[in-house]
DRENTI-180238 format. One record per residue: z, x, y of N, C-alpha, C in turn; residue in one letter. Coordinates in steps of 0.02 Angstrom, whole numbers. Layout:
N
<r n_z="Z" n_x="X" n_y="Y" ca_z="Z" ca_x="X" ca_y="Y" c_z="Z" c_x="X" c_y="Y" code="A"/>
...
END
This chain:
65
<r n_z="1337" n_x="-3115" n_y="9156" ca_z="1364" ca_x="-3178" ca_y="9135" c_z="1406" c_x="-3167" c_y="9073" code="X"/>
<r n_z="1452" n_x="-3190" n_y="9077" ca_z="1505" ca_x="-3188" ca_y="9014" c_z="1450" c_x="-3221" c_y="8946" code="X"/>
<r n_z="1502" n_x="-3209" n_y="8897" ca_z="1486" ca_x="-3251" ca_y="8840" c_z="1484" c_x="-3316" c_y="8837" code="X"/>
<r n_z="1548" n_x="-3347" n_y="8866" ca_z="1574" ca_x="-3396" ca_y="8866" c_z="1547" c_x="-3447" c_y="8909" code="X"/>
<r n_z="1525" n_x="-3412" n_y="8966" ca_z="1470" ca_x="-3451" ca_y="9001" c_z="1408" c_x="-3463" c_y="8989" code="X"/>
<r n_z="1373" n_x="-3428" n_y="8969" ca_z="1308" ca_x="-3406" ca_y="8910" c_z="1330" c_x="-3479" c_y="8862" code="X"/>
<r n_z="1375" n_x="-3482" n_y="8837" ca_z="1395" ca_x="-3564" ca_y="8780" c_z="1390" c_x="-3612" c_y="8827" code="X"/>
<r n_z="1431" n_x="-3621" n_y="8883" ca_z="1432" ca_x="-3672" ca_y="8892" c_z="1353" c_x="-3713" c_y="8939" code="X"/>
<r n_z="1326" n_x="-3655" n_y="8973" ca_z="1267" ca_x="-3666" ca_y="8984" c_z="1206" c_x="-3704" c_y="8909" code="X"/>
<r n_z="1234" n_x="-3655" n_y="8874" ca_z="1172" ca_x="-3667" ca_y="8805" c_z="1197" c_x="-3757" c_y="8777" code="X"/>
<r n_z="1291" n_x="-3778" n_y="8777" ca_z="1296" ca_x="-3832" ca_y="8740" c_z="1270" c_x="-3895" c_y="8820" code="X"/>
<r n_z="1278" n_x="-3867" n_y="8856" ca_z="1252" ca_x="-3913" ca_y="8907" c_z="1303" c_x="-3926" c_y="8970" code="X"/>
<r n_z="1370" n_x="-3916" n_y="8959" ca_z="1430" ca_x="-3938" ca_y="9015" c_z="1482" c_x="-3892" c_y="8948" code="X"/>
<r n_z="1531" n_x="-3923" n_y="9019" ca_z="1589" ca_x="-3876" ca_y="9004" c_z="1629" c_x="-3941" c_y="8962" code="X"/>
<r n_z="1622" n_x="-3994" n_y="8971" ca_z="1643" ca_x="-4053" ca_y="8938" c_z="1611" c_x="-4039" c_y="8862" code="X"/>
<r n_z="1548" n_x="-4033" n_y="8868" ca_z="1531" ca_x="-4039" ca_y="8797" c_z="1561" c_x="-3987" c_y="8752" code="X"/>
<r n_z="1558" n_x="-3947" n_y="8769" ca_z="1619" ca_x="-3894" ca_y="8735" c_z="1683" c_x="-3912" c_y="8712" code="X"/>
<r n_z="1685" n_x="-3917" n_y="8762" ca_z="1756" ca_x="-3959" ca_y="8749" c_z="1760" c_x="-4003" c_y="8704" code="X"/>
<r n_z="1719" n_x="-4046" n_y="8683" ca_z="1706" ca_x="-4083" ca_y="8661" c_z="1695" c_x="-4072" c_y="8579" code="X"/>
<r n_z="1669" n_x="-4028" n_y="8574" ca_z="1664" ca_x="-3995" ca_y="8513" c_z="1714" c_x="-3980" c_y="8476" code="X"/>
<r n_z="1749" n_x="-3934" n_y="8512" ca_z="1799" ca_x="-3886" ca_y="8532" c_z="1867" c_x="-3938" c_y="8502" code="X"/>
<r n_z="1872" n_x="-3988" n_y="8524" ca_z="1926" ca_x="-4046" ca_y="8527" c_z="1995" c_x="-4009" c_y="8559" code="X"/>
<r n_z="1938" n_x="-3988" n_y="8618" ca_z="2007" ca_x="-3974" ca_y="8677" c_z="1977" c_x="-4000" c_y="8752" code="X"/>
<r n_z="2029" n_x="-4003" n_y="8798" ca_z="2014" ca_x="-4054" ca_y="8876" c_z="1961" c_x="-4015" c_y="8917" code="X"/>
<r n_z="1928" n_x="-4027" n_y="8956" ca_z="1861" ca_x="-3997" ca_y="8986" c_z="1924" c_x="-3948" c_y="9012" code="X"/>
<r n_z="1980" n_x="-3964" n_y="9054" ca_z="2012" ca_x="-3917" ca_y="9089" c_z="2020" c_x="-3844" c_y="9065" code="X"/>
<r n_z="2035" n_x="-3830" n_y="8995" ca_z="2044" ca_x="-3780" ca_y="8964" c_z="1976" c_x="-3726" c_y="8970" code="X"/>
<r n_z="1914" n_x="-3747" n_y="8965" ca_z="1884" ca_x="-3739" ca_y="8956" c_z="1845" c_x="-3700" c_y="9040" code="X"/>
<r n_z="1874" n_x="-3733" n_y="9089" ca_z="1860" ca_x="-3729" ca_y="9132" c_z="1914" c_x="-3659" c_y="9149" code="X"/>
<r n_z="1968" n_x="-3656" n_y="9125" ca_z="2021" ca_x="-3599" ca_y="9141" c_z="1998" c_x="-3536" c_y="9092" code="X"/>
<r n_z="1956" n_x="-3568" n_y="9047" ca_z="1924" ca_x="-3497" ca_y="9017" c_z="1844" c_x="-3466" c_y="9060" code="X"/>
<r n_z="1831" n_x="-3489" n_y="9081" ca_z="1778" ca_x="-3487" ca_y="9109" c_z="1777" c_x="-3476" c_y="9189" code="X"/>
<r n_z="1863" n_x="-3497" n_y="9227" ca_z="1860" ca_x="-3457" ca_y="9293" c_z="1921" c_x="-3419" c_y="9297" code="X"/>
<r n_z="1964" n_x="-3413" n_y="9248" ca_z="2023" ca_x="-3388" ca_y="9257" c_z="2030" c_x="-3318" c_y="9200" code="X"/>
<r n_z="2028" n_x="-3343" n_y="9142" ca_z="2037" ca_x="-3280" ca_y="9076" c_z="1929" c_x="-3255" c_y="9071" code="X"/>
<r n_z="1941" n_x="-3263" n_y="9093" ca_z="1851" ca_x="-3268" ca_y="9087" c_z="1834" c_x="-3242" c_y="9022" code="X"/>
<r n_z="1843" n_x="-3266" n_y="8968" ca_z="1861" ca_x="-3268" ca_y="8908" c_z="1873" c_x="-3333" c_y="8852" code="X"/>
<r n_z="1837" n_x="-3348" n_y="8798" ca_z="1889" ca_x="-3392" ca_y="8769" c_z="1942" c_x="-3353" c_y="8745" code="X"/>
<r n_z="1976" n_x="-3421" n_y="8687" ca_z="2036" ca_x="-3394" ca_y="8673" c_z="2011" c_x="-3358" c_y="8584" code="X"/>
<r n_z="2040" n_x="-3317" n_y="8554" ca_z="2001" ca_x="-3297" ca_y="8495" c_z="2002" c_x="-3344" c_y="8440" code="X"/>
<r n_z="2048" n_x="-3386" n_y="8425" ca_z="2031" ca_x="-3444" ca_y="8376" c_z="1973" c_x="-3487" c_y="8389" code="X"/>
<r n_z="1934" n_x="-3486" n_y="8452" ca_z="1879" ca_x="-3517" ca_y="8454" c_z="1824" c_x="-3482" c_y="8463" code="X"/>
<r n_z="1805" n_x="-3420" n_y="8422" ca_z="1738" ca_x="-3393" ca_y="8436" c_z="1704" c_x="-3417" c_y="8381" code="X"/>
<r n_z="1729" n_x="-3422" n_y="8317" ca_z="1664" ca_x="-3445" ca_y="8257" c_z="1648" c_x="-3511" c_y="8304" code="X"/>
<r n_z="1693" n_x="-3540" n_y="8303" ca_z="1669" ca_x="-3626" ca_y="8330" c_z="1637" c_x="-3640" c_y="8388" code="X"/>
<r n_z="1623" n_x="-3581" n_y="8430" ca_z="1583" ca_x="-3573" ca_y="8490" c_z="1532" c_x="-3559" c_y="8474" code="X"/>
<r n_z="1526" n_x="-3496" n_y="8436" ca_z="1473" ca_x="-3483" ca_y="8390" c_z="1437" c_x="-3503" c_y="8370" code="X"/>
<r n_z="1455" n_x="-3571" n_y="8313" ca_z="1432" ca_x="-3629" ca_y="8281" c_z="1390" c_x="-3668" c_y="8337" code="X"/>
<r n_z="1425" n_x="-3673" n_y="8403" ca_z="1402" ca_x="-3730" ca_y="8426" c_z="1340" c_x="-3717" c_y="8458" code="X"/>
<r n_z="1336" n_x="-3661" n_y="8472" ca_z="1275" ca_x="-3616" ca_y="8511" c_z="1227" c_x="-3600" c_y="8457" code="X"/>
<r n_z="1212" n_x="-3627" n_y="8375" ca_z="1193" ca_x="-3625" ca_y="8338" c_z="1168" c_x="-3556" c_y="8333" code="X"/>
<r n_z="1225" n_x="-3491" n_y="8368" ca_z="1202" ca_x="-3430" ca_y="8351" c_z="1179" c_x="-3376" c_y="8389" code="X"/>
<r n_z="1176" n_x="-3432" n_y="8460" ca_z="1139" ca_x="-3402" ca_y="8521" c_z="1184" c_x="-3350" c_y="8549" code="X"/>
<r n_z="1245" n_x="-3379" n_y="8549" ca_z="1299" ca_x="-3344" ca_y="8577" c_z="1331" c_x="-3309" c_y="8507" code="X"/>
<r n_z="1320" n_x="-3260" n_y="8497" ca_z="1362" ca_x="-3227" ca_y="8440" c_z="1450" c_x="-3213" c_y="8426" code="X"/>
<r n_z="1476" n_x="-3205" n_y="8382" ca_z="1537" ca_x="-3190" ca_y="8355" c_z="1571" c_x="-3143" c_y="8405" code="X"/>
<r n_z="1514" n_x="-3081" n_y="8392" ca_z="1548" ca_x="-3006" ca_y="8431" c_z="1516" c_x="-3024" c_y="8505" code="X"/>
<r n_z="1465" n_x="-3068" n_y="8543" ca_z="1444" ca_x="-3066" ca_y="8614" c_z="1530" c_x="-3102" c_y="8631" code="X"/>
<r n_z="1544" n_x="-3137" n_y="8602" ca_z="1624" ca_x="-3187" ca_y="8627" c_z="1694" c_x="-3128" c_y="8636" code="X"/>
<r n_z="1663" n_x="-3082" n_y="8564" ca_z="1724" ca_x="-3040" ca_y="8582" c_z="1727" c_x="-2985" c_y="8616" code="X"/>
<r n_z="1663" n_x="-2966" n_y="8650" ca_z="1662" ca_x="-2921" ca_y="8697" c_z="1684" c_x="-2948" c_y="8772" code="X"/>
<r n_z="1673" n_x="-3003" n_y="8785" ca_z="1749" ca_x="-3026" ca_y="8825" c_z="1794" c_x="-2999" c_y="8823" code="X"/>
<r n_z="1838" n_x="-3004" n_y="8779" ca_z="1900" ca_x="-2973" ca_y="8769" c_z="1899" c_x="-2902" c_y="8791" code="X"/>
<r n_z="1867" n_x="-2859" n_y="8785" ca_z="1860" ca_x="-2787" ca_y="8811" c_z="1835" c_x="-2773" c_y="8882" code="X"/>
<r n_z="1832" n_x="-2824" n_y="8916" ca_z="1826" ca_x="-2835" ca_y="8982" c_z="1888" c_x="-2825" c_y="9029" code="X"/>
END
């Protein structure tokens, strides 16, 4: 399981992320079936929202995927 999915499971939906996030569920949904990745300006704030669950470097090991 990605990182990113690992968040959005832990904040509850892919909306609520989003939500957080203050970006459209859609985006969120293109990170999660398309870049399977977020984007890197949002890993602290993913981070944050997963109060930790999902770490800094678990988000950016995505990227090396």
């Amino acid at each position: 399981m990605s990182a990113i999915a690992k968040a959005v499971e832990i904040v509850g939906s892919q909306t609520a992320l989003a939500h957080i996030l203050g970006v459209k569920q859609a985006h969120v949904w293109s990170w999660l079936h398309i870049h399977k990745r977020s984007p890197a300006k949002y890993i602290r704030r993913i981070s944050l929202a997963t109060r930790g669950q999902v770490s800094d470097s678990d988000l950016l090991k995505d990227h090396e995927r």
